[in-house]
Backbone as a printed PyTorch tensor [residue, N CA C, xyz], in Angstrom:
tensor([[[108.8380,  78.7300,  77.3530],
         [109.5130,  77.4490,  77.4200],
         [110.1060,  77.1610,  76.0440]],

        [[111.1710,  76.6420,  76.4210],
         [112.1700,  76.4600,  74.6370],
         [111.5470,  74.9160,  74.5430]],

        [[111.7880,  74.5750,  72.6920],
         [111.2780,  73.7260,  72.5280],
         [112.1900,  72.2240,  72.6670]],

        [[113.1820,  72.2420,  73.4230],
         [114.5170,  71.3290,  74.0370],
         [113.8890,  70.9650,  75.5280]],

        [[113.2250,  71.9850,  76.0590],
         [112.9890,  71.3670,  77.2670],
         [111.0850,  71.0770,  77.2720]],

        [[110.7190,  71.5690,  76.0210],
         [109.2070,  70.8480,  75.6490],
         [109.7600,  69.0340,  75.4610]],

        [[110.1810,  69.2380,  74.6140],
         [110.2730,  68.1190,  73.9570],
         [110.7500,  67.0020,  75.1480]],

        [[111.6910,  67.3910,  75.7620],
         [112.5300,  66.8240,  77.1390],
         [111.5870,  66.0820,  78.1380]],

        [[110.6770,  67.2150,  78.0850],
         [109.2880,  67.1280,  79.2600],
         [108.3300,  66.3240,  78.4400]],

        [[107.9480,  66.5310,  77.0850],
         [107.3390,  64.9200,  76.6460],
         [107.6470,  63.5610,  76.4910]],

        [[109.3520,  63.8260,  76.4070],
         [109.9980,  62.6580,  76.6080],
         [109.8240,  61.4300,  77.7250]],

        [[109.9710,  62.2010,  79.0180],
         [109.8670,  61.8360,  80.0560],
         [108.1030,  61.7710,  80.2210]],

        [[107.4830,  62.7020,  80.0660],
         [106.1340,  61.9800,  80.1840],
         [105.6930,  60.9210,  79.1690]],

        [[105.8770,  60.6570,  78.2150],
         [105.7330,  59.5460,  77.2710],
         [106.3470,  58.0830,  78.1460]],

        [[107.5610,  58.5270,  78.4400],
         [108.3460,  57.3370,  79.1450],
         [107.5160,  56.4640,  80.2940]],

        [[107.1930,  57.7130,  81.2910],
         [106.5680,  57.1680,  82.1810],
         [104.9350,  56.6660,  82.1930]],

        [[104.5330,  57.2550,  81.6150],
         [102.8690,  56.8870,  80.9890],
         [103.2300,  55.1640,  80.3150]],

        [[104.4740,  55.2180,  79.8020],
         [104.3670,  53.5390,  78.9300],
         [104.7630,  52.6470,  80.6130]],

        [[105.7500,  53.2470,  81.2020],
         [106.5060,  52.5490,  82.0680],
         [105.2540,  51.8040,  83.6320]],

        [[104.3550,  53.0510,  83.6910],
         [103.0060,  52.9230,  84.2870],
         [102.1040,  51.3070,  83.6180]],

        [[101.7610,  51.8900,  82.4800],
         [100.9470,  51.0350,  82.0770],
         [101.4970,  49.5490,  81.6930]],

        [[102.9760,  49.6620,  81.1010],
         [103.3520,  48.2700,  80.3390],
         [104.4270,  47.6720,  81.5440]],

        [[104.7540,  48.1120,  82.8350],
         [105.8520,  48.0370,  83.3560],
         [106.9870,  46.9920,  82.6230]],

        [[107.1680,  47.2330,  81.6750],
         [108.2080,  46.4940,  80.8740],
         [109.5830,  47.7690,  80.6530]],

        [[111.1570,  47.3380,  81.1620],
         [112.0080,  48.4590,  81.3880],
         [111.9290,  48.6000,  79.6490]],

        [[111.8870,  47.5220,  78.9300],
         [112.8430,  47.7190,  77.6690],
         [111.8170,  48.5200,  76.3060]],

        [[110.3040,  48.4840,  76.8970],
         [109.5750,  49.5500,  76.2200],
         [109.5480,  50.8710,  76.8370]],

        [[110.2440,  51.3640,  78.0180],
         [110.1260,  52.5040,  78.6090],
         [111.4040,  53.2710,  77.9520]],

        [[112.0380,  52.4730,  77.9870],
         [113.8710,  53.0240,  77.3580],
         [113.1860,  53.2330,  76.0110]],

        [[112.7350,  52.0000,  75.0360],
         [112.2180,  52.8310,  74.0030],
         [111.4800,  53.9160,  73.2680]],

        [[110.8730,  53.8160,  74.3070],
         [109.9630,  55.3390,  74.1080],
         [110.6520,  56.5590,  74.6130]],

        [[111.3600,  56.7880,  75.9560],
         [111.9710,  57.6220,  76.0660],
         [113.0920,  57.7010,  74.9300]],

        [[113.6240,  56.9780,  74.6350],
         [115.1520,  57.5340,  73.0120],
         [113.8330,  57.8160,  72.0750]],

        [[112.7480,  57.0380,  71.5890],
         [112.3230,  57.4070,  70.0730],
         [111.4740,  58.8380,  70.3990]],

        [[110.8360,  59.3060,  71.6720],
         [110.1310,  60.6410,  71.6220],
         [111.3760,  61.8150,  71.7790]],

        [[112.7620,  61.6940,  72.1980],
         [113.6660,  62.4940,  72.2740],
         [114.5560,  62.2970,  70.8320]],

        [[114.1150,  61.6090,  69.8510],
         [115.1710,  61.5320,  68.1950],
         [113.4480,  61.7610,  67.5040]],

        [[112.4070,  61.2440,  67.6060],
         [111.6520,  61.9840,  66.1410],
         [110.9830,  62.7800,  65.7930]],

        [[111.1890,  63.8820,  67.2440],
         [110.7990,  65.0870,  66.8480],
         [112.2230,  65.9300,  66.0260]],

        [[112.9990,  65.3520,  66.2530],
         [114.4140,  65.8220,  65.0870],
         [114.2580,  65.4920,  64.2110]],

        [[113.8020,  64.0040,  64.0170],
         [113.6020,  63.5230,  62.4760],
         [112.4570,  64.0340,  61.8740]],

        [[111.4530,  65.0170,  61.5650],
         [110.6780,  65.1560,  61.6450],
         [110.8430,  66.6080,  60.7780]],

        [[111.6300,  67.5090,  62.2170],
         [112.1570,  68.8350,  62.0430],
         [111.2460,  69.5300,  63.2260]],

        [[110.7410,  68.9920,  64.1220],
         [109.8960,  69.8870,  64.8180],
         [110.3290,  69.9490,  66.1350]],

        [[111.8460,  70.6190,  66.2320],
         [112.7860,  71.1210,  66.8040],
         [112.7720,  72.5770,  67.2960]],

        [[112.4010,  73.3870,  66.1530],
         [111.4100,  74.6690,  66.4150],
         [112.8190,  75.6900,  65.8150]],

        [[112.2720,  76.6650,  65.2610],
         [113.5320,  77.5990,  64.9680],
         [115.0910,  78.0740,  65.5550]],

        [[115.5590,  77.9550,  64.8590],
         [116.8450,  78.5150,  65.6490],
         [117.4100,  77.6060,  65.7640]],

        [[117.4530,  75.7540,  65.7980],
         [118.6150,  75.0190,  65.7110],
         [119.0660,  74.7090,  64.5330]],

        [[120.0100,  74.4960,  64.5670],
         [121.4550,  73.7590,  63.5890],
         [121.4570,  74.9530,  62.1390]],

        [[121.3730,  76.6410,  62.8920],
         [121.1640,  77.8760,  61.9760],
         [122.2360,  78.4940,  62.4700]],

        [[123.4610,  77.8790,  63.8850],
         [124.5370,  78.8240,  64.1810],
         [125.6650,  79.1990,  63.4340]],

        [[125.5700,  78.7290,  62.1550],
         [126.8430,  78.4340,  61.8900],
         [126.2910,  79.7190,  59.8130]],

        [[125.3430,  80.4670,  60.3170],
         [125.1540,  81.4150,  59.4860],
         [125.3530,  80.8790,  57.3930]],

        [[126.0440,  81.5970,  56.7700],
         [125.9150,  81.1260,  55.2330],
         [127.1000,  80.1620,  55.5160]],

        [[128.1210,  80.0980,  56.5170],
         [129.3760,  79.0040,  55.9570],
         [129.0850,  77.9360,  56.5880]],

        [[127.4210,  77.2710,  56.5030],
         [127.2160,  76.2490,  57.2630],
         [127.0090,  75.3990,  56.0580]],

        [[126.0980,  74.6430,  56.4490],
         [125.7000,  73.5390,  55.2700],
         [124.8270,  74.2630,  53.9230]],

        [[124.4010,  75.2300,  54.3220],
         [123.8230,  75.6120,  52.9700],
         [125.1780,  76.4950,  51.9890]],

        [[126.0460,  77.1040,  52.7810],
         [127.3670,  77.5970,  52.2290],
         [128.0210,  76.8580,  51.5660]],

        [[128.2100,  75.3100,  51.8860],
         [128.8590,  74.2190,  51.5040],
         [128.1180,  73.8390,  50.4590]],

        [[127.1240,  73.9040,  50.0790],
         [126.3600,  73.5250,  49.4220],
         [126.3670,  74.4560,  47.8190]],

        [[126.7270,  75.8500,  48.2000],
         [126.7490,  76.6320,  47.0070],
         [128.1650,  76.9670,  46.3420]],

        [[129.0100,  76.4980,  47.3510],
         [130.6810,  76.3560,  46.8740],
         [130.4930,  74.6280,  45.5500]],

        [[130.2310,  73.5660,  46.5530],
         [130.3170,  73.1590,  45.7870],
         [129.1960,  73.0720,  44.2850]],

        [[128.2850,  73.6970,  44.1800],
         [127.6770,  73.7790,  42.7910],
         [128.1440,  74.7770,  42.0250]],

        [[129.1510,  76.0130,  42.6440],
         [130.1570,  76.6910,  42.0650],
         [130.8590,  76.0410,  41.4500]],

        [[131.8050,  75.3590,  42.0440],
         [132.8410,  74.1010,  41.4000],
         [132.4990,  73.4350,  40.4750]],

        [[131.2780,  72.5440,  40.4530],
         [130.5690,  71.9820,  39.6800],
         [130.0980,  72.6770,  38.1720]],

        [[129.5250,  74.1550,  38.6020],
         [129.4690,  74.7680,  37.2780],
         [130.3120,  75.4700,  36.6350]],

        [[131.5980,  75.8720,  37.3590],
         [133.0720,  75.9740,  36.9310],
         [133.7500,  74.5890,  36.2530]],

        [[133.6960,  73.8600,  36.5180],
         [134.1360,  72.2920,  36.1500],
         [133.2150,  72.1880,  34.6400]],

        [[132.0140,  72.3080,  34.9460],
         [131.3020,  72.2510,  33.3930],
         [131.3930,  72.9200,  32.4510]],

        [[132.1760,  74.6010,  33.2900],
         [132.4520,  75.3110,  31.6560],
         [133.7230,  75.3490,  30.9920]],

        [[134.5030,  74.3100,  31.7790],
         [136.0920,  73.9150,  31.8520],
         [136.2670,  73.0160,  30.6680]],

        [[134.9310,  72.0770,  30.9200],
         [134.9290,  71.0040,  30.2340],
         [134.5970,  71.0970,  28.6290]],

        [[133.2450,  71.8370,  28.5670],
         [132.8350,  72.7080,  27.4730],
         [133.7540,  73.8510,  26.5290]],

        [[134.7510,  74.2650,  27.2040],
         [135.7560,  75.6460,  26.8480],
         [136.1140,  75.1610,  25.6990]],

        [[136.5020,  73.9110,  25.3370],
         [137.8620,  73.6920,  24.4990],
         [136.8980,  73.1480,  23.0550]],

        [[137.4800,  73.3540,  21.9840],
         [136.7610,  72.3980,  20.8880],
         [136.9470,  71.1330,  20.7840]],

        [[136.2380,  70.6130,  20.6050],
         [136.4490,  69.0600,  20.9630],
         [137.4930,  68.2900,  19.8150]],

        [[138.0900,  67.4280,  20.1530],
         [139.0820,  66.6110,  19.0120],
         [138.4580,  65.3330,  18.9570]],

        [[138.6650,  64.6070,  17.5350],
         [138.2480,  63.4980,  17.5800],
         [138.8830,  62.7610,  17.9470]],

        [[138.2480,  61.3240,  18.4330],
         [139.4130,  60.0090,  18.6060],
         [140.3660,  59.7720,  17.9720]],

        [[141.7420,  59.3010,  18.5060],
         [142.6520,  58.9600,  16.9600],
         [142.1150,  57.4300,  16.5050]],

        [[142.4030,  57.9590,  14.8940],
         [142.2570,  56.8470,  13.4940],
         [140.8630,  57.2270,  13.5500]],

        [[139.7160,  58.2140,  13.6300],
         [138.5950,  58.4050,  13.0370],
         [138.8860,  59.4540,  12.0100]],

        [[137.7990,  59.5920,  11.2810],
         [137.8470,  60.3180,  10.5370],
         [137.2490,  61.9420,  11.2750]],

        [[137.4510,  63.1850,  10.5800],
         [136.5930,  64.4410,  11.3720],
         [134.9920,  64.5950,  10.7230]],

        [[134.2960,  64.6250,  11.3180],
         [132.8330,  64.7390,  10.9660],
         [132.4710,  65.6980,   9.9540]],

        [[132.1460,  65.9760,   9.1930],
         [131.8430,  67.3360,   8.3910],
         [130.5820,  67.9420,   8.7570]]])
């Protein structure tokens, strides 16, 4: 069993176990959305999701831009520095 249709199947049993006991609709709706979002928030989704998209996913994006970033810093660093005008040069 994948862990989309675990989670699916606790969803719905969570739902109905509250919907049993509290017959209130607007705590049954809540429990069914919060047991189907915090096992995402959490991460206990189980291997293999949001990994399709290989190195040009978010971790790819992630090392371009600290490329840039440490290209940009040695851009910045390259040049000798000038002083403000009307100061004097430091010795």
């Amino acid at each position: 069993m994948n862990t989309r249709r675990f989670w699916g199947l606790v969803a719905v049993g969570a739902a109905t176990a509250v919907g049993v006991t509290t017959r209130d609709a607007g705590f049954v709706v809540i429990t069914f959305l919060g047991s189907l979002v915090v096992p995402r928030i959490l991460g206990l989704r189980g291997p293999g999701h949001g990994h399709r998209h290989g190195c040009a996913g978010r971790h790819g994006g992630r090392a371009r831009l600290e490329e840039r970033m440490a290209q940009w810093h040695r851009e910045a660093h390259a040049g000798t520095p000038t002083p403000p005008a009307g100061t004097a040069p430091v010795a």
